[in-house]
C-alpha positions in Angstrom: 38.8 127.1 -72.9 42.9 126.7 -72.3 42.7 123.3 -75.0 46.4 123.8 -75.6 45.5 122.1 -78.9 46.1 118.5 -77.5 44.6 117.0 -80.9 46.3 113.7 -80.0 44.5 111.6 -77.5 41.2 110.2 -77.1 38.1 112.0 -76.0 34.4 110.9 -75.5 30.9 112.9 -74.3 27.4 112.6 -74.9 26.5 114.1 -78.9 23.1 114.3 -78.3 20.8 117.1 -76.7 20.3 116.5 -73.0 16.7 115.8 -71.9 14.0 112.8 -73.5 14.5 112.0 -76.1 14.2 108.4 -78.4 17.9 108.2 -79.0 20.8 109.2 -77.7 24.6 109.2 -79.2 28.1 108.9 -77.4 31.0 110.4 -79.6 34.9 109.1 -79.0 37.4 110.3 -81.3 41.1 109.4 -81.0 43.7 106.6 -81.7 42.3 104.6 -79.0 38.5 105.1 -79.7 37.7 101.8 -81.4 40.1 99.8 -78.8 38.0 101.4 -76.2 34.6 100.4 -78.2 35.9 96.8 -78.0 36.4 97.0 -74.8 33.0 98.1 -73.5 31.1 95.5 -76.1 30.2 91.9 -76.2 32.5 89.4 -78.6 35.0 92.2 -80.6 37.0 90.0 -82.3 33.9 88.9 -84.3 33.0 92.5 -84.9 36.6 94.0 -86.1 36.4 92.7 -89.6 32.8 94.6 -90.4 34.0 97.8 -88.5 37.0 97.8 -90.3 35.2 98.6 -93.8 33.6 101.3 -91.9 29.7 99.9 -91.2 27.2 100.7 -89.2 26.8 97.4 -86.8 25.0 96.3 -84.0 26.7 95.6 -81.0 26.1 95.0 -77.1 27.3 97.3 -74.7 28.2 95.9 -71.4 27.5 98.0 -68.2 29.0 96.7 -65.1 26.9 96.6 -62.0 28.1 96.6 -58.6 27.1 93.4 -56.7 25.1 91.8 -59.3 25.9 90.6 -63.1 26.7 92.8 -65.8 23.7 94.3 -68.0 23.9 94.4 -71.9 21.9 96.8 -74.1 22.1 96.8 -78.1 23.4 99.7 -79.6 24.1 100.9 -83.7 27.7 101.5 -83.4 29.1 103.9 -86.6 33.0 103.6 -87.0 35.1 106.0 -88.9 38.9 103.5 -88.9 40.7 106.3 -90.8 40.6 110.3 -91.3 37.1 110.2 -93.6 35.7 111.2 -90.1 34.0 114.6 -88.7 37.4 115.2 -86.7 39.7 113.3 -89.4 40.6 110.8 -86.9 39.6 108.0 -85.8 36.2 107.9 -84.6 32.5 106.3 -83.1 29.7 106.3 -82.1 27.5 104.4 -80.2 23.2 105.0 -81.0 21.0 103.9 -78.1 17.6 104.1 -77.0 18.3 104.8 -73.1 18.0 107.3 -70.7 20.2 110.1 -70.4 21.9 108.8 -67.2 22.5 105.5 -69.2 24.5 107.7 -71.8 26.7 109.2 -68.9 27.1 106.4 -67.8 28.6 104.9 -70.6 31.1 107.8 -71.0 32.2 107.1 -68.0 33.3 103.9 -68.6 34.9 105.2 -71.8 37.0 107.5 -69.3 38.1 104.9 -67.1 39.2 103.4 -70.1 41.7 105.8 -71.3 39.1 108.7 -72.9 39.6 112.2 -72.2 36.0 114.2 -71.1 35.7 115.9 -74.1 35.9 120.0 -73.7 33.3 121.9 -75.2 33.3 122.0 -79.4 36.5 120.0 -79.3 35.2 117.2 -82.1 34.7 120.5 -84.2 38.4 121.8 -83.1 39.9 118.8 -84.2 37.9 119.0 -87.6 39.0 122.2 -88.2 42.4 121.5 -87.2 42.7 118.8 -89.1 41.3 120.6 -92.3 37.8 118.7 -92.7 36.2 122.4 -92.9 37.0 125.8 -92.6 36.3 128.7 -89.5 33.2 129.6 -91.1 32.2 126.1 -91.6 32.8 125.3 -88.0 31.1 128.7 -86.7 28.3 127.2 -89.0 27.8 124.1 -87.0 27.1 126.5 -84.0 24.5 127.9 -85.8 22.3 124.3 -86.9 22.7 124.0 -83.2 21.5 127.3 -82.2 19.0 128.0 -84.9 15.5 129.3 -84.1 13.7 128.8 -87.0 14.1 127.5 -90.7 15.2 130.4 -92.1 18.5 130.3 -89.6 18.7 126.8 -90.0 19.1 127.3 -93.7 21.5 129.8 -93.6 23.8 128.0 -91.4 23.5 124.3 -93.8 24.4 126.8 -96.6 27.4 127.9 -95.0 28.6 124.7 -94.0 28.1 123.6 -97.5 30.6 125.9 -98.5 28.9 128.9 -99.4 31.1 131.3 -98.0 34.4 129.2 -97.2 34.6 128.2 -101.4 34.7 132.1 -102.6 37.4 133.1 -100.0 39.5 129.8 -100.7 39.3 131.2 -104.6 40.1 134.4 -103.5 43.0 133.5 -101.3 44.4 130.9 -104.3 44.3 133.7 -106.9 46.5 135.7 -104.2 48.5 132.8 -103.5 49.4 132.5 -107.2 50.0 136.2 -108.0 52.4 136.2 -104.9 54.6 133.2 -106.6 54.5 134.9 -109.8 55.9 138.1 -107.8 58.8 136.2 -105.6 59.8 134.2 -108.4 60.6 137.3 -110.2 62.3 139.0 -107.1 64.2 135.4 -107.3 65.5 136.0 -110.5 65.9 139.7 -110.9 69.5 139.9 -112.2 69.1 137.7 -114.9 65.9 140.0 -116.3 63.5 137.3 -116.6 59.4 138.3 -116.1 57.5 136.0 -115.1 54.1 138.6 -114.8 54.3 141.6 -116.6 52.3 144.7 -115.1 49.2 144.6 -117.2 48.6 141.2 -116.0 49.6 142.1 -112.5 47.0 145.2 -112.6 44.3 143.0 -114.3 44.7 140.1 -112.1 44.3 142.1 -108.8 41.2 143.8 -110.4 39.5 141.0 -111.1 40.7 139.7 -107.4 39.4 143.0 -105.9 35.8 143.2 -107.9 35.5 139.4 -106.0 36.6 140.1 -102.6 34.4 143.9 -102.8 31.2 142.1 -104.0 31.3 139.3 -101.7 32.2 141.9 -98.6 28.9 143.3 -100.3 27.2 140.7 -100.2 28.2 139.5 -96.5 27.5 142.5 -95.1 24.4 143.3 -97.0 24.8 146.0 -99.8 24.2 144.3 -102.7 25.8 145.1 -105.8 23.2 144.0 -108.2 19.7 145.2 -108.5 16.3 143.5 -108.0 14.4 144.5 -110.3 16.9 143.9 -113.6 17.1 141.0 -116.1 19.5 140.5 -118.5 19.3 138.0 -121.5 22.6 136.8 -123.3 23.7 134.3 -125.5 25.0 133.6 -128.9 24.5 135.7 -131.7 21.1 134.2 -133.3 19.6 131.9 -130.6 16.6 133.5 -130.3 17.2 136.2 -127.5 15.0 139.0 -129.3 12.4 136.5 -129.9 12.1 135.3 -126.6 12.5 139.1 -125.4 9.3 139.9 -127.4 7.4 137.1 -125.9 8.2 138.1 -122.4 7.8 141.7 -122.4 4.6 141.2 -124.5 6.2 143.4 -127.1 7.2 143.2 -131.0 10.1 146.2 -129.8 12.6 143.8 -130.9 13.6 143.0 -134.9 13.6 139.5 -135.4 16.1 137.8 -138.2 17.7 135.1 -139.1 20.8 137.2 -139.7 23.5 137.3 -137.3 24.3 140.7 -135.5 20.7 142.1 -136.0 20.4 143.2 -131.9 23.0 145.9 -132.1 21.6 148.9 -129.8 20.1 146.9 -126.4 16.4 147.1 -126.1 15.0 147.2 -122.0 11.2 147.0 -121.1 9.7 146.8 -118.1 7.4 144.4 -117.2 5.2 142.5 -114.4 5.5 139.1 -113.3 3.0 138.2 -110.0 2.9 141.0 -108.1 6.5 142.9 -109.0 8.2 144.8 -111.9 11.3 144.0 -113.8 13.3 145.4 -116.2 14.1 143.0 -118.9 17.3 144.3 -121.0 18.0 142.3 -124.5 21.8 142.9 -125.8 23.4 141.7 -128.2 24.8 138.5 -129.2 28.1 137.6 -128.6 30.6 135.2 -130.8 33.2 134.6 -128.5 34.1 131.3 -127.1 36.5 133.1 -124.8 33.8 135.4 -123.4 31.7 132.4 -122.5 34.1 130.5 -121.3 36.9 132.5 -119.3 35.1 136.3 -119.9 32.4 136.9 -117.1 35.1 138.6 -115.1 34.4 142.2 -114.8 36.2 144.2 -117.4 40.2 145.2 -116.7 38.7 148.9 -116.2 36.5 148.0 -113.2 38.3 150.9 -111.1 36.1 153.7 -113.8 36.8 155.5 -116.5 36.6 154.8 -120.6 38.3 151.8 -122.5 40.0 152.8 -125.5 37.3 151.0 -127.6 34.1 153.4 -125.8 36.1 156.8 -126.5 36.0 156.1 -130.5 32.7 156.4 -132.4 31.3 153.3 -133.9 31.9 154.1 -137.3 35.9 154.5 -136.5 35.7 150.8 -135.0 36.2 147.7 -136.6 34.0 144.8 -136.1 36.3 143.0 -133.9 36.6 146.2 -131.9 32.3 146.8 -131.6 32.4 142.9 -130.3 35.3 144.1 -128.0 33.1 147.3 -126.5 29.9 144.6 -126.7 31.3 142.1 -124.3 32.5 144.8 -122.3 28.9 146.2 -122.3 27.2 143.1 -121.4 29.8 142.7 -118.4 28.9 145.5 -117.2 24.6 144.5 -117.1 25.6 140.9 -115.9 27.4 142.2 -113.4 24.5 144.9 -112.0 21.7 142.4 -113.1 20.1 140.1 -110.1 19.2 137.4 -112.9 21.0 136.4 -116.0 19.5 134.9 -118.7 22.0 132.4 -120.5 20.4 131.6 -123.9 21.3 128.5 -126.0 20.0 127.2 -129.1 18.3 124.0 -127.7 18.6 122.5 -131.7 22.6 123.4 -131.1 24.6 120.9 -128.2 27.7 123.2 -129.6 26.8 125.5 -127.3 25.4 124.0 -124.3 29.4 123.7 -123.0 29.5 127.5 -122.7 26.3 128.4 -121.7 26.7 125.9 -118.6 30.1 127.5 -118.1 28.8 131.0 -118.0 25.9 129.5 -115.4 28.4 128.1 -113.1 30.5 131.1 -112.9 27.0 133.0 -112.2 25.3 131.3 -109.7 22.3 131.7 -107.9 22.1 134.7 -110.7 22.4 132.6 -113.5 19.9 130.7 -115.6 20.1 128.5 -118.3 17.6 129.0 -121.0 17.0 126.3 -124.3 15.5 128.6 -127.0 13.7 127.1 -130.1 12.8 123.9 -127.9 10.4 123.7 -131.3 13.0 123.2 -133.1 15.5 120.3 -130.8 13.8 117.0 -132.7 13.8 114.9 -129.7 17.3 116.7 -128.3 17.0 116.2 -124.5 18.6 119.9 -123.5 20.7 120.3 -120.4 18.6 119.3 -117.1 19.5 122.5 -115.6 17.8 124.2 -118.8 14.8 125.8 -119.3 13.6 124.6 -122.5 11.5 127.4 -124.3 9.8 128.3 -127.7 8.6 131.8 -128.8 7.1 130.2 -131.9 4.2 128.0 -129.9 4.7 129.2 -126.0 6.3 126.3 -124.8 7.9 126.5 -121.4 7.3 130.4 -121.1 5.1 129.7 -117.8 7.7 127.8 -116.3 10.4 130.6 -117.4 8.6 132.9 -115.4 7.9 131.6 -112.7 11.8 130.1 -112.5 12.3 133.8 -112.5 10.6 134.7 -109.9 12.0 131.9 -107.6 15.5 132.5 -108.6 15.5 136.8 -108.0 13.6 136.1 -104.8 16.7 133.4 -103.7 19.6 136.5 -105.0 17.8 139.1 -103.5 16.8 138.1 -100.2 19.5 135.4 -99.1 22.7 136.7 -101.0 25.4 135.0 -98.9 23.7 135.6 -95.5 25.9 134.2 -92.8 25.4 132.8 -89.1 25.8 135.5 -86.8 29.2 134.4 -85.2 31.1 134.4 -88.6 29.6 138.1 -89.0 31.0 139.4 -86.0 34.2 138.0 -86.3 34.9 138.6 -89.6 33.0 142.0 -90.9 36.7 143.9 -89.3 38.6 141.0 -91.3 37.1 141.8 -94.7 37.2 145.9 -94.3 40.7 145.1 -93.6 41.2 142.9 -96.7 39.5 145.4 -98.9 41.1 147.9 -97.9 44.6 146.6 -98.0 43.6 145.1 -101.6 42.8 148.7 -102.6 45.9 150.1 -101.7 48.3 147.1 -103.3 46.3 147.5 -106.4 47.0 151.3 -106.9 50.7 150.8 -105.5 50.6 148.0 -108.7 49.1 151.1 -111.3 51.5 153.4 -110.3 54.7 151.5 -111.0 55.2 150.8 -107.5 58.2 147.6 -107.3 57.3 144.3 -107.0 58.8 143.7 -103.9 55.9 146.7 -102.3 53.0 144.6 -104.4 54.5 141.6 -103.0 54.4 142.7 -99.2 50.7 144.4 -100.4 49.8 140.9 -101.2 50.9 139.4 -97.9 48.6 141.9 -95.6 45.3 140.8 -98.0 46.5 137.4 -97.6 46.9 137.5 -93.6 43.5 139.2 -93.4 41.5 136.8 -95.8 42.8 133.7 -93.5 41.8 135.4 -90.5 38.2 134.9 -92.3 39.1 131.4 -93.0 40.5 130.2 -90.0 44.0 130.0 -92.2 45.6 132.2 -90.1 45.0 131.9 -86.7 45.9 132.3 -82.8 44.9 130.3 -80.1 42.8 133.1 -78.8 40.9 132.8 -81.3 40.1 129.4 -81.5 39.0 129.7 -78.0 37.0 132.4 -78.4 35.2 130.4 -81.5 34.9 126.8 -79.6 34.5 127.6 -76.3 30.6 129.2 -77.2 30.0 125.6 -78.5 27.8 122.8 -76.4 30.0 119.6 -75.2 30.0 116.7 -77.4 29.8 119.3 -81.0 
């Protein structure tokens, strides 16, 4: 496909699947496309004012006859007058209920009024091009069209949702940032001003790298986490041990109304349906930072000890036990497939931060209202289990969210449609490895101009994944595999 990215005209073909069907759908996109619809319909003037706030209308296409007098047939015409379109331009289409040959016909017409014959995957092209979705996102449309059963068809609605193109734009805006930081400092080097010093150079690229290595993981399917584990964590006295005890079946746990009473972690395993889990109770943490900005993996994610683990407990201070505890818990979130977020259903205080730490979880996350008993009338967070060890309450449907969520971590992960996974599994060795290298040329004092160029390679090979940085080759390689009228 030689498109020579002529993004600028008008094209038209037939968007639906060729053989019987009860409705068929002629796509134009281009400057002229709604001219063109006027043209080939019955009274425009009368129409222009409803199409212009973007309706859907019914209109009457004509279709010239040779010899005899024209024939009409009704059709839902969709317009799109500004870029809120599929291909961000300006765009129709036309619904009817006629034959295929009708539909050809119609193009036709549309080509004898100025319309290009659209190329194949060219509507997608100029979608892409003109920033409406990603390369993944658009190798994602191939794969609705292509899937063979629900599963597929799943996978590639997911990815078009964003499931892999919102990680890698993180990932490539955290690198984009880091990068400033680095040439704004290379700007300014003779008048000795820092604008990142090297811990927060080192620590930033970590936390880029544990992100970009579990999400290569994940694509490529080694998982990082493990089935079988379930982590609870919260606030210091919300009822985690409590709750621990009811699911495991246990009284392992001490339960008190004193803060700071779940100090060495407690794991059981148990069975729910027809599989085993480990369930792992730690201890509460009282940090609104943690919660809120601290379910990154710890600045030490390359090995080793932090300062805090090398010192016995009793040489630590309480600040510095918290410290080694967050670190701890990190650690078990990070391996764990499901995350138990505990709140205090009687306490909204904390619903902020226990939503926070769900978001930045994910599929691995879940919400959990303890003491529901206790809430008075409190309607909890909707995307909350509400729960009581005291009388039972909501413990069934605990479970058996459980069991729905590990199945979803475990078995789907970020699966991807099989065109993004060929193209892209060389990208993201590439990426890793290049982030690898920057980050120990970053430890070892290396000068920012070296991290700087380090930066640029991961950069260059997490847009090939996106599409941000591209050749035409590509492009054609990616569109030309798609069906005319996509």
């Amino acid at each position: 496909m030689n498109h020579g990215m002529q993004i600028d005209d008008t094209i038209v073909a037939v968007a639906s699947a060729p053989g019987l069907g009860g409705r068929g759908i002629v796509r134009i996109s281009g400057p002229e496309s709604l001219a063109i619809i006027d043209q080939l319909t019955a009274n425009p003037g009368a129409q222009r004012s409803s199409r212009a706030r973007g309706r859907a209308m019914q209109v009457d296409v004509i279709l010239p006859v040779a010899g005899s007098e024209p024939v009409t047939c009704q059709a839902t015409m969709l317009g799109w007058p500004d870029q809120r379109s599929y291909t961000g331009q300006i765009s129709a289409e036309l619904h009817l209920n006629v034959p295929e040959p009708v539909l050809e016909y119609i193009v036709q017409r549309c080509h004898g009024l100025g319309a290009r014959l659209a190329r194949p995957g060219e509507f997608t092209l100029r979608g892409f091009l003109a920033g409406r979705m990603d390369l993944t996102q658009a190798e994602a449309v191939m794969g609705l069209i292509h899937a063979a059963d629900s599963h597929q068809f799943h996978t590639a609605l997911e990815q078009l949702a964003g499931g892999l193109a919102t990680p890698f734009a993180a990932i490539r805006e955290e690198l984009l940032l880091l990068l400033a930081d680095l040439e704004a400092g290379l700007d300014f080097v003779e008048e000795d001003i820092e604008f990142i010093s090297r811990e927060s150079l080192v620590e930033r690229l970590e936390i880029v790298q544990y992100r970009l290595s579990s999400l290569r993981d994940q694509v490529l399917g080694r998982s990082r986490t493990d089935s079988s584990e379930i982590v609870l964590v919260g606030f210091p006295n919300v009822g985690k041990s409590s709750l621990y005890n009811r699911l495991t079946e246990s009284e392992s746990a001490i339960v008190s109304s004193h803060h700071g009473t779940t100090r060495d972690w407690l794991t059981k395993t148990v069975q729910m349906g027809s599989q085993q889990f480990r369930i792992t109770d730690t201890a509460g943490i009282d940090s609104e930072e943690f919660w809120r900005s601290g379910l990154e993996p710890p600045v030490n994610a390359g090995g080793g000890q932090f300062p805090a683990e090398s010192a016995g407990i009793g040489e630590m201070s309480g600040s510095s036990i918290e410290q080694l505890s967050g670190r701890q818990t990190m650690r078990a979130m990070q391996r764990a497939a499901l995350v138990l977020v505990c709140v205090d259903a009687a306490s909204p205080a904390q619903w902020e931060s226990g939503l926070a730490a769900m978001n930045r979880l994910g599929r691995r996350g879940q919400l959990v209202a303890t003491r529901s008993d206790l809430a008075h009338g409190q309607d909890i967070p909707s995307q909350a289990v509400g729960t009581s060890a005291v009388t039972g309450a909501g413990l069934a449907e605990l479970r058996k969210v459980i069991l729905e969520k590990i199945s979803l971590a475990t078995h789907n992960g970020f699966e991807v449609v099989p065109a993004t996974l060929l193209r892209c599994t060389a990208a993201l060795q590439q990426a890793a490895g290049d982030l690898a290298e920057t980050l120990a040329a970053a430890r070892n004092g290396a000068g920012e101009e070296v991290v700087a160029a380090g930066i640029r390679l991961v950069l260059d090979a997490v847009g090939e994944i996106s599409g941000a940085v591209c050749n035409e080759d590509v492009l054609d390689r990616v569109f030309s595999r798609f069906c005319i009228g996509k």
